[in-house]
Every structure is written in C-alpha cells, then in structure tokens.
N, C-alpha and C positions, 0 to 999 in steps of 0.2 A: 615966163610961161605962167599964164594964170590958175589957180588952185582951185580945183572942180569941192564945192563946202559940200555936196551931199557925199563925196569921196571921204572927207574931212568928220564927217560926222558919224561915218560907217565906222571908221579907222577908231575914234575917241570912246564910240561905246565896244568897241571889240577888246580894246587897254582897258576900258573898266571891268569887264566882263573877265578878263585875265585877273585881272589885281583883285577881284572878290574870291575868283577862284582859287588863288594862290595862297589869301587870307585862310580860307574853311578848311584849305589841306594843309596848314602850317601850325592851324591852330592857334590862331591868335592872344591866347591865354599865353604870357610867358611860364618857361619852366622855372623860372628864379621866385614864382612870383609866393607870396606867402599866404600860407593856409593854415583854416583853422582845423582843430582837429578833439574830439571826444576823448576825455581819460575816465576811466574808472580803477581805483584803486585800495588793496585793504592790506591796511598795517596793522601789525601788534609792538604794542610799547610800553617798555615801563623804567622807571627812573629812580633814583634817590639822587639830588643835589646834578648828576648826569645823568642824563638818560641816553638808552638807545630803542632803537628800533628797525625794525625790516619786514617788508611783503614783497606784494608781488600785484602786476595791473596790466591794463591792456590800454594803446593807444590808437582810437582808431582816426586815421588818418586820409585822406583823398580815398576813399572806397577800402582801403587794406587797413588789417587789424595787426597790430604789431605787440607783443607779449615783452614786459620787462618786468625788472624787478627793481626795489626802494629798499636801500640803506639809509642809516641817518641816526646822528647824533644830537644832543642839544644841551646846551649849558646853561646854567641858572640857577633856578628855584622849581627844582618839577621832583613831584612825590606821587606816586600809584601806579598802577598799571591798565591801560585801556586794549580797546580795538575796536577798530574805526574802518568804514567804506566810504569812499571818497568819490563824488560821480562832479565834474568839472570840465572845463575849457585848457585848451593849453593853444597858446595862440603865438604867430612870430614866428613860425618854421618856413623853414625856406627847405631843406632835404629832412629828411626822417634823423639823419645821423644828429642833428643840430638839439633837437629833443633828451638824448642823452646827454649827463655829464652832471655835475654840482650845482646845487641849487642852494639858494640862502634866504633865510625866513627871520623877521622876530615879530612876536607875538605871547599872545597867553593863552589860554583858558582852564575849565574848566567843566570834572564831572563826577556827578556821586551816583553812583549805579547807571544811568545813562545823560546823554545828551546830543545835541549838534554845537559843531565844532568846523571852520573853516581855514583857511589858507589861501596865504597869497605868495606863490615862487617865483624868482626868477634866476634863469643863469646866463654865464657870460656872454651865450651865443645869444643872446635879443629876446631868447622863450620865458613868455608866463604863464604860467601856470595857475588857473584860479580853483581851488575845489572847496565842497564843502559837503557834507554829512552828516549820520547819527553813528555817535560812541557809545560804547558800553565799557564800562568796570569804574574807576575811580582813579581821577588825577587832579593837582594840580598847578597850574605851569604858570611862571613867566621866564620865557629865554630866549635866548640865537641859537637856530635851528641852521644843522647843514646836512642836505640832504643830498644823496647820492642815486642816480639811474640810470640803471646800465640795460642794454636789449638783450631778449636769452637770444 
C-alpha cells in the first residue's frame, strides 16, 4: 500500500515540533555542565619564616551568592603583616560543593605600606581560582601556600 508523502510530511514536522518542544522543557543546558562563577574576598595575614591567615568572601555562582570563609598557611620566606581584597574568577565547577576544599599556591610578592598582589588556586576538584587586588601593611614573601575553604 502506497505511502500518502503529504501524510509523510504532516507526520515529520509534528516529531520536530515534539523534539524542539521537549528540548525548551528539559532545558537543554546540561546540569553537569561547568560554570563560571564571581569571588570576592578579604584576608588578613601575617608571618615570620610561617605565616598564617584567615577571612572571609562570597561566591557568586549561577545567579546565588554563597558566603564562605579562607584559612591558610604558608611556608618559606614571608615577614609582615598585610590585608588584602581579592575580586576574581573561580572557574571548573561543576556543583557548588566542588568549590570548597584545599587549595595550593606558590608564589611571591610584595608590600610596603600598600600594593596589588594576585593569585592563582587550584584544587583537587578541577577548580581555579584566579584573584587579584590591592594590599595594605607590609610583607614579604616567597612560599607554598595551602589554602583552606569551607561554606558558612
């Protein structure tokens, strides 16, 4: 029995008309997929031979702002005490959870009464972390940084 094609062609844009529709309600952005995401953040640190430090920063992520805070040590050569705001990228996320955790740095710098000062993170979970800023007080560093972020 022969196949009526204007039947044939009703039938073909009705499956397309389904398969767009199905696309726009499913939302064809996967959930796995990775996003970038806004940090801002302000530490206070200071050192002899180890230093440490801690604040506190916001990530803002897919439209939600999510508050955590920054521990962190550092080995080397680092003498002064700063405080620094840090406004960067943190890129690689795949869930919010993946953003948390230990992060590892080496670098240097320096500052005598003020300056800018950057950073490059990463941890095990794929995330980097790029920030940079202006410091204030007086250090100066060269070390291995491990930095610690946990969500409040």
């Amino acid at each position: 029995m022969p196949q009526n094609p204007e039947r044939r062609n009703v039938l073909r844009r009705f499956i397309l008309a389904a398969l767009a529709l199905a696309a726009v309600a499913l939302d064809v952005t996967p959930s796995l997929a990775q996003a970038t995401g806004q940090v801002r953040v302000k530490i206070v640190k200071a050192g002899l031979l180890v230093g440490g430090g801690a604040g506190s920063g916001e990530l803002i992520w897919r439209g939600h702002r999510y508050p955590f805070r920054v521990s962190g040590v550092s080995f080397g050569i680092t003498a002064g005490a700063t405080v620094g705001r840090f406004d960067g990228w943190a890129s690689g996320i795949r869930h919010v959870g993946d953003f948390a955790g230990s992060y590892s740095s080496v670098g240097g710098g320096a500052a005598l009464v003020g300056g800018i000062n950057g950073v490059h993170l990463r941890n095990d979970k794929g995330v980097t972390i790029v920030l940079q800023g202006p410091k204030a007080g007086m250090e100066f560093a060269a070390n291995l940084s491990q930095i610690t972020i946990s969500m409040k």
